[in-house]
TINUMAR-448167 format. One record per residue (C-alpha): chain; residue number from 1; x, y, z. Coordinates in steps of 0.25 Angstrom, whole numbers, plus 5000, padded with zeros to 4 digits. Example, Ala and Ser with C-alpha at 12.3 -4.5 7.8 and 13.67 -1.06 7.14 Angstrom:
BEGIN
VEXKOL, A, 1, 5049, 4982, 5031
VEXKOL, A, 2, 5055, 4996, 5029
//
This chain:
BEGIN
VEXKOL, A, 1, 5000, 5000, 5000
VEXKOL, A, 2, 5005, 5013, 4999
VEXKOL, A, 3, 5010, 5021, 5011
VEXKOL, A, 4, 5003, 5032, 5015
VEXKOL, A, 5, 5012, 5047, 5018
VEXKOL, A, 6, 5010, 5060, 5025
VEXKOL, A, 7, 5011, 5069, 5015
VEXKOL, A, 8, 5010, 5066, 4999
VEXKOL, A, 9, 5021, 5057, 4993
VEXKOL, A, 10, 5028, 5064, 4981
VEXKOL, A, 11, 5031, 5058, 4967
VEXKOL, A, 12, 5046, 5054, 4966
VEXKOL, A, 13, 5055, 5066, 4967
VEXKOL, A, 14, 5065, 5065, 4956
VEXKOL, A, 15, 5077, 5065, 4964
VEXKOL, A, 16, 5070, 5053, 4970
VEXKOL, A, 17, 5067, 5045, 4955
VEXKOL, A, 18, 5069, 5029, 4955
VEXKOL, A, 19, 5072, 5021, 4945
VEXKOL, A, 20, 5058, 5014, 4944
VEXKOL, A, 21, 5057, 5010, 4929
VEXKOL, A, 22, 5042, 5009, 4923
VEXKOL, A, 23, 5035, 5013, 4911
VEXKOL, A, 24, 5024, 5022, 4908
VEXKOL, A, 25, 5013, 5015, 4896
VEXKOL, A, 26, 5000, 5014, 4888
VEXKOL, A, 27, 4993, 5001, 4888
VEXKOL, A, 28, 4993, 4992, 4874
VEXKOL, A, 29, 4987, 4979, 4869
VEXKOL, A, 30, 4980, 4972, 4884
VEXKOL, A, 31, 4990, 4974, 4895
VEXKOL, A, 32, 5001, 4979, 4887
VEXKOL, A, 33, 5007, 4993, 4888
VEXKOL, A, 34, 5016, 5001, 4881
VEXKOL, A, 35, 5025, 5013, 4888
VEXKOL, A, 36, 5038, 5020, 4891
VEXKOL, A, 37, 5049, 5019, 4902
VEXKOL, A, 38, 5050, 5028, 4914
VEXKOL, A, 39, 5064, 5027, 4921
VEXKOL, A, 40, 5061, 5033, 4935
VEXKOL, A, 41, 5051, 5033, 4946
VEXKOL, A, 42, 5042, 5022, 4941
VEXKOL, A, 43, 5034, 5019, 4954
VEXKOL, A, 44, 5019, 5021, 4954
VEXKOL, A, 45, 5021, 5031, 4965
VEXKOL, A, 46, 5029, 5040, 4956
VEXKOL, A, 47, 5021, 5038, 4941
VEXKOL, A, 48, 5007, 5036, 4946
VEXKOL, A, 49, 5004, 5049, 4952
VEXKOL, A, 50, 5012, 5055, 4939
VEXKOL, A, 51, 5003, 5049, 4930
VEXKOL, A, 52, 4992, 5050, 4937
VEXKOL, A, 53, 4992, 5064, 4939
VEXKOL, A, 54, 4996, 5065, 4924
VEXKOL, A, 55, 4985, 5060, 4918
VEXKOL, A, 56, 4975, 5066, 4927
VEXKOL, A, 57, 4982, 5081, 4922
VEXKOL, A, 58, 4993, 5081, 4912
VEXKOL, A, 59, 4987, 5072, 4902
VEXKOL, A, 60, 4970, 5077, 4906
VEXKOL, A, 61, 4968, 5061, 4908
VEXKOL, A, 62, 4972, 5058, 4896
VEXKOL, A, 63, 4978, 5044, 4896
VEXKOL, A, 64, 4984, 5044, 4882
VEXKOL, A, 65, 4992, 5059, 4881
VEXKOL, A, 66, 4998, 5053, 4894
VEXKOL, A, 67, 5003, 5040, 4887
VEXKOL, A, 68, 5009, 5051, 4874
VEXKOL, A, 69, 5015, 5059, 4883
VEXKOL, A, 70, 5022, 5048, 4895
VEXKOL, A, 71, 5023, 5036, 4883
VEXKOL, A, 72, 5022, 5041, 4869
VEXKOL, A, 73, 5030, 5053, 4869
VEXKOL, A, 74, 5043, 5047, 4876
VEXKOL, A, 75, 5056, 5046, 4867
VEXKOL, A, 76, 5063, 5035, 4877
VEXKOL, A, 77, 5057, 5034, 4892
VEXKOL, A, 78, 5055, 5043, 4904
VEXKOL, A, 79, 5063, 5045, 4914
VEXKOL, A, 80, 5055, 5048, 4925
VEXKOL, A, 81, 5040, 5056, 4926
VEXKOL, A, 82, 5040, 5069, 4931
VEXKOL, A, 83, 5030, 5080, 4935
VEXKOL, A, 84, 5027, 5085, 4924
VEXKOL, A, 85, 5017, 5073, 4923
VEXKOL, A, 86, 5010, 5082, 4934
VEXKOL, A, 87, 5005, 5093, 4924
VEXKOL, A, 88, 4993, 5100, 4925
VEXKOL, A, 89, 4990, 5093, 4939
VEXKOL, A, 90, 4985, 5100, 4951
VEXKOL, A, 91, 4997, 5108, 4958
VEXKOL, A, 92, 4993, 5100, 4971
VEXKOL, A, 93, 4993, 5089, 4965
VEXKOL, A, 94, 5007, 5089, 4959
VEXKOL, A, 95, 5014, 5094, 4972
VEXKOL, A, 96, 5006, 5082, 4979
VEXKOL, A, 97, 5014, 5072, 4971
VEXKOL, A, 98, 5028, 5080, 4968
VEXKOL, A, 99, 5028, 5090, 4978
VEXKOL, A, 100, 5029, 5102, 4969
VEXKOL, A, 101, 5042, 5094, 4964
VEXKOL, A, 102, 5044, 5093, 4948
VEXKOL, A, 103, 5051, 5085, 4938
VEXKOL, A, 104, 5050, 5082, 4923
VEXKOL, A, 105, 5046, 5069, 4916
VEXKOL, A, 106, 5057, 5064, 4908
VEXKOL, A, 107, 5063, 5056, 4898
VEXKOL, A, 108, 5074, 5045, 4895
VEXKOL, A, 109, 5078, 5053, 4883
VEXKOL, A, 110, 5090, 5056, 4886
VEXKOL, A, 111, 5094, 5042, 4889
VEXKOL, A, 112, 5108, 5040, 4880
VEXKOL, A, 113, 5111, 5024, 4875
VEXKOL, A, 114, 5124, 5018, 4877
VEXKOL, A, 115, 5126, 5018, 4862
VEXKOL, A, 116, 5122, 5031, 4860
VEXKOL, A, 117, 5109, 5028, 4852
VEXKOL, A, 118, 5092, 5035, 4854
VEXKOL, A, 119, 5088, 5027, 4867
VEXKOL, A, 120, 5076, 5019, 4863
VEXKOL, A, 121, 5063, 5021, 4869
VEXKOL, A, 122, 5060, 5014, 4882
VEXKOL, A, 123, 5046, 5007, 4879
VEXKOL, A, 124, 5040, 4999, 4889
VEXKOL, A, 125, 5028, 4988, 4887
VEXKOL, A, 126, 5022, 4978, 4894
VEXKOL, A, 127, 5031, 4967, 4888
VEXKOL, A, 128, 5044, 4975, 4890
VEXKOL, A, 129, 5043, 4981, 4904
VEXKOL, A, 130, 5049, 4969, 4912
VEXKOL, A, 131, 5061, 4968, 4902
VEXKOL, A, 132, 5062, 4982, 4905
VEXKOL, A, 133, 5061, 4981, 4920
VEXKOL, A, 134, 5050, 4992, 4921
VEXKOL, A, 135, 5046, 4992, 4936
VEXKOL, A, 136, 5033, 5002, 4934
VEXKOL, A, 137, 5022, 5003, 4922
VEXKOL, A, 138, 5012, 5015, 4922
VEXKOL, A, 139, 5003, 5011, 4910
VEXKOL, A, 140, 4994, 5022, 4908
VEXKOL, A, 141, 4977, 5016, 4903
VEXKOL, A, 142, 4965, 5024, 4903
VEXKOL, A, 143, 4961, 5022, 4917
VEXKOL, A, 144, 4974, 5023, 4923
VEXKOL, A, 145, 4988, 5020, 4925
VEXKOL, A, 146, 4991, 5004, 4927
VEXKOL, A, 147, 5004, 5002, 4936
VEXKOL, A, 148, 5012, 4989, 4935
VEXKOL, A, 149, 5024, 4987, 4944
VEXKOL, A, 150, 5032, 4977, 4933
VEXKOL, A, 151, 5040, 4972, 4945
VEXKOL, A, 152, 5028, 4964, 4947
VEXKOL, A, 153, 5015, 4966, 4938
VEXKOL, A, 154, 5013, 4967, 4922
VEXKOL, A, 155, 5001, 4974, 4925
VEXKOL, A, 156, 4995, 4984, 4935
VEXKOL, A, 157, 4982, 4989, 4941
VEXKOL, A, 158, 4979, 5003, 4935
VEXKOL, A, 159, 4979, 5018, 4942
VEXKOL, A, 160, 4967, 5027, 4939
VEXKOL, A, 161, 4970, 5039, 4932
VEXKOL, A, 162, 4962, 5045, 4942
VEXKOL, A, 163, 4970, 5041, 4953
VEXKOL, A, 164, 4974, 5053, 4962
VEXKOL, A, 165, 4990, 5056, 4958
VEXKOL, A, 166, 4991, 5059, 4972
VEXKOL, A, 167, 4989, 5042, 4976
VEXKOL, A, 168, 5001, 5038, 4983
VEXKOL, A, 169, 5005, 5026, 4973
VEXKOL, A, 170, 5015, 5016, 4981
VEXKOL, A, 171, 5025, 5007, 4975
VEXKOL, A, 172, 5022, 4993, 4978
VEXKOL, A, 173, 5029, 4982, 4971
VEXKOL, A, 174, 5016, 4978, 4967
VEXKOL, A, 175, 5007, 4989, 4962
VEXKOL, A, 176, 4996, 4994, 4974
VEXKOL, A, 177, 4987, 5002, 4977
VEXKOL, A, 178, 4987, 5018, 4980
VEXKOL, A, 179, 4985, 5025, 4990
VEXKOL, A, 180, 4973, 5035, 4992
VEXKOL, A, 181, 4979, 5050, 4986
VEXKOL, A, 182, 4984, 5057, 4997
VEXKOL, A, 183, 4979, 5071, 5000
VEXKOL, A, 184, 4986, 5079, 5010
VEXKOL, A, 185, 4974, 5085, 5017
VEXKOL, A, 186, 4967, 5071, 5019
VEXKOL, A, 187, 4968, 5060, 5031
VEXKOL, A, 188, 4974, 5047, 5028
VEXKOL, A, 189, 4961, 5042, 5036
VEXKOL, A, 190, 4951, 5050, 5025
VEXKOL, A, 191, 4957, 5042, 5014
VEXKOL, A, 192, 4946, 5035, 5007
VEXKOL, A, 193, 4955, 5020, 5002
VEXKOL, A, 194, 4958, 5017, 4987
VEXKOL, A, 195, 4954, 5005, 4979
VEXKOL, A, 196, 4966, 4996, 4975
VEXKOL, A, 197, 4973, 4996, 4963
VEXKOL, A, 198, 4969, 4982, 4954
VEXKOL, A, 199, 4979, 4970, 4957
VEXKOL, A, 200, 4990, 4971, 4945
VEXKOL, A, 201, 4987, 4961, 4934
VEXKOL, A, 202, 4996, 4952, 4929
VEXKOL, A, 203, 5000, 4950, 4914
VEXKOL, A, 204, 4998, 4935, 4909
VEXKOL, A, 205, 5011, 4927, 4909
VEXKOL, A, 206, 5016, 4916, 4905
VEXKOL, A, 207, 5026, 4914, 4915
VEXKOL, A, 208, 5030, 4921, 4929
VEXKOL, A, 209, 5036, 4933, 4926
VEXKOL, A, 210, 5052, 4935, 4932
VEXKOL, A, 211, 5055, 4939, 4945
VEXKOL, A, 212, 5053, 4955, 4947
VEXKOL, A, 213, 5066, 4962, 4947
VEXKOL, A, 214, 5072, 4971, 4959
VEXKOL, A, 215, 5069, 4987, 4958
VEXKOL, A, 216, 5082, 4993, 4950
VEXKOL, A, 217, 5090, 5005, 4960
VEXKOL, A, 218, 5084, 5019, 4959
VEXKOL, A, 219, 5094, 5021, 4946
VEXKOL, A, 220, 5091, 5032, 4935
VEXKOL, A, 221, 5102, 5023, 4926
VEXKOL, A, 222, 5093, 5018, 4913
VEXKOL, A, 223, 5097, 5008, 4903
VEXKOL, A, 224, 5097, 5017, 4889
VEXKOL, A, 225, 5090, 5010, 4878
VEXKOL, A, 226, 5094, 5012, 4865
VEXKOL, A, 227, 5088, 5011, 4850
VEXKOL, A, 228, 5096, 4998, 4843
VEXKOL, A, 229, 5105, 5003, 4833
VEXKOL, A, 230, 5101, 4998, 4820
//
């Protein structure tokens, strides 16, 4: 469950970014999804009030401008999610989750390859991500954002779009369930108890799937792809 705090927790600073690997993506053919990579603090506790709060304000609840500008318009990657994400939201709203604290999104262009050459771009999909040791998914449906931990799931209950951004999101090994939004003028008693999030689904599979690998060091070091020379 997650914990409860005296005051409101903030987003990760960015002094504070760890190297949590996940992906950002739009759902394909049945449980498929397609996306892009995001180096940097992939916990739900981090992107879910971000993307939440983007979707209800930035893009005007407008699911499919959000996937053109997070998926779609990206050269190579992201390397982390800023504030920006935070545009056209209430002011009391953004200091609640950043504490008046701003940072920009941004990208992985200006990643250089060993030999020199474009890096490539760093597409993730459902049939890829455990090769490419994602940790998070965030893919983005019409009713809200679904949220697999790949460590364990290949598929994950889904957020509401109309969940409050200020819901403190914990980061279980398994994804749970929120806690009510805080407010800073209500009691913890008043607090009327949220439903839980559906149990994750499970992809069919032909066999177990390999044991889950150990958290990687809070690193900013990335691998740098490249485009094969012909």
């Amino acid at each position: 469950m997650a914990a409860e705090h005296p005051r409101p927790r903030l987003l990760l600073a960015p002094e504070n970014s760890l190297s949590t690997r996940s992906f950002i993506a739009r759902p394909t053919t049945g449980t498929g999804y397609s996306g892009i990579h995001v180096q940097l603090d992939g916990v739900p506790s981090h992107h879910l009030p971000l993307l939440l709060a983007a979707y209800q304000y930035k893009f005007g609840r407008d699911v499919e401008a959000m996937c053109r500008h997070l998926i779609d318009d990206v050269a190579v990657g992201w390397d982390e999610l800023g504030t920006d994400l935070l545009d056209d939201a209430p002011p009391a709203l953004a200091t609640a989750l950043t504490g008046g604290e701003h940072w920009p999104s941004r990208t992985l262009d200006h990643l250089i390859t060993p030999d020199g050459s474009p890096p490539a771009r760093m597409s993730v999909t459902d049939t890829t991500a455990d090769e490419q040791d994602m940790q998070w998914g965030y893919v983005l449906h019409k009713e809200g954002v679904e949220v697999i931990s790949l460590l364990h799931e290949d598929l994950g209950p889904v957020v509401s779009w109309s969940t409050d951004p200020r819901t403190v999101f914990n980061d279980p090994r398994r994804p749970g369930p929120p806690s009510t939004p805080r407010r800073p003028t209500e009691h913890r008693a008043a607090r009327s108890p949220r439903a839980l999030l559906p149990q994750p689904r499970r992809r069919p599979a032909p066999h177990a799937p390999p044991p889950a690998a150990s958290c990687p060091s809070s690193s900013r070091s990335l691998p740098c792809p490249h485009t094969p020379r012909p």
